[in-house]
C-alpha positions in Angstrom: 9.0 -8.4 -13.9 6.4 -9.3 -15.9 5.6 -12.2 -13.6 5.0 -9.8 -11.0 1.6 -9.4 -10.0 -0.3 -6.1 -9.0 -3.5 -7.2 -7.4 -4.6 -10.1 -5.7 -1.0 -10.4 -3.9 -0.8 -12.4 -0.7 -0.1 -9.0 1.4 -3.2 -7.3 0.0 -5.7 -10.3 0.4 -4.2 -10.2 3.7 -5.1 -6.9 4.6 -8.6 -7.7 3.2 -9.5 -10.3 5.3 -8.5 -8.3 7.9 -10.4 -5.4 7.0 -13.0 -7.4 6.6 -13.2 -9.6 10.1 -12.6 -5.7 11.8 -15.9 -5.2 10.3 -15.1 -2.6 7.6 -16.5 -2.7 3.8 -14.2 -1.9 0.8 -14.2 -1.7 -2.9 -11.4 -2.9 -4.5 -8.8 -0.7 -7.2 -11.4 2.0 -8.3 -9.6 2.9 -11.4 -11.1 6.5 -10.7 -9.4 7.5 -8.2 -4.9 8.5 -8.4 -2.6 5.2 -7.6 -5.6 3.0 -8.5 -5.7 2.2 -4.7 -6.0 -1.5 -3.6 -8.7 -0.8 -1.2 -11.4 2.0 -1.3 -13.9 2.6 1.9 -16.4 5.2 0.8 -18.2 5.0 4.1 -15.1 6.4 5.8 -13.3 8.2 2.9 -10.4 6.2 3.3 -8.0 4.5 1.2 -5.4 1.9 1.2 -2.6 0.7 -0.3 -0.6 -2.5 0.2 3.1 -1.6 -0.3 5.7 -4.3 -1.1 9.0 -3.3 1.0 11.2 -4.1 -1.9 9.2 -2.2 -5.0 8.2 0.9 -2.8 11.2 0.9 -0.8 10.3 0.8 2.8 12.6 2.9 4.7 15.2 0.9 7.4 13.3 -2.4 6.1 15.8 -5.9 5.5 13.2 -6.5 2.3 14.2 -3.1 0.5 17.4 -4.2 -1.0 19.3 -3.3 -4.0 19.8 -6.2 -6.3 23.6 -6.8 -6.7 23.9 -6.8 -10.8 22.2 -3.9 -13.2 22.4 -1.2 -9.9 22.2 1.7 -11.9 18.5 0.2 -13.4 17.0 -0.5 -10.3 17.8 2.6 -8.4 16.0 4.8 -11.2 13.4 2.0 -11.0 12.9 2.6 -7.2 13.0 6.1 -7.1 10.8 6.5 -10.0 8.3 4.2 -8.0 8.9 6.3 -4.6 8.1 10.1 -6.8 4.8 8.1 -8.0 3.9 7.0 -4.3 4.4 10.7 -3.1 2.4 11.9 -6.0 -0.3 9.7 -6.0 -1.0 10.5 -1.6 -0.9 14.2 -2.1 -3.5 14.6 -4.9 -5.3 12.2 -2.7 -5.0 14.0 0.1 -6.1 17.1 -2.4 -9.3 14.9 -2.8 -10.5 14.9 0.6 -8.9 11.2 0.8 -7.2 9.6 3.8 -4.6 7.4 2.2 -3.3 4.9 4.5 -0.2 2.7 3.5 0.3 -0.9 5.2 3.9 -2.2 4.3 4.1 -6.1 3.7 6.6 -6.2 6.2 3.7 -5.0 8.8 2.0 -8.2 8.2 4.0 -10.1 10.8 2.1 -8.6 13.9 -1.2 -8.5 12.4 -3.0 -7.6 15.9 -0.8 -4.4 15.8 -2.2 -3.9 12.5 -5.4 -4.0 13.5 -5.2 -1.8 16.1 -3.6 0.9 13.8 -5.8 0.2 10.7 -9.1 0.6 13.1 -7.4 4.0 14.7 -5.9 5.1 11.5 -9.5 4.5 9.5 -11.5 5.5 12.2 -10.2 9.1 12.8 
């Protein structure tokens, strides 16, 4: 696990290209703010994460599996990581933030993502 990286992922630079070509500016894991999020957009008050289906468990997603050997370790992994997900977008929310999660398995259609990101940001 220790191989596992937590910025700079495929799925987030994704999302930040994205971002970026829609037009939008970011800042990237402000440190000050709950969950560290991946991307910060002041101008909008916005935040977003870039969830892997298989860490943050993705609900009715083929990626969110449970590893065959060691079950009882990763289930108290996973729902240890899903409490901290819930708890990290409600004291956001507290904030005055709008936290916005894009799951990695999202990053198929990527115009639908637009379209949601610009709505979702936008409102």
């Amino acid at each position: 696990m220790s191989r596992i990286r937590a910025k700079d992922t495929k799925p987030e630079l994704t999302v930040r290209s994205l971002l970026h070509r829609l037009g939008y500016r970011y800042r990237l894991h402000d440190r000050k703010l709950p969950g560290c999020p991946d991307l910060v957009l002041p101008r909008w008050n916005c935040v977003v994460f870039v969830h892997g289906c298989f860490w943050h468990r993705h609900s009715r997603c083929r990626y969110a599996y449970v590893p065959k050997s060691r079950k009882a370790f990763w289930m108290a992994k996973f729902a240890a990581n899903v409490s901290r997900d819930k708890q990290t977008l409600r004291r956001l929310r507290r904030l005055g933030w709008k936290p916005i999660v894009v799951w990695e398995c999202e990053l198929g259609e990527l115009n639908h993502l637009a379209v949601r990101l610009s709505r979702q940001i936008s409102a």
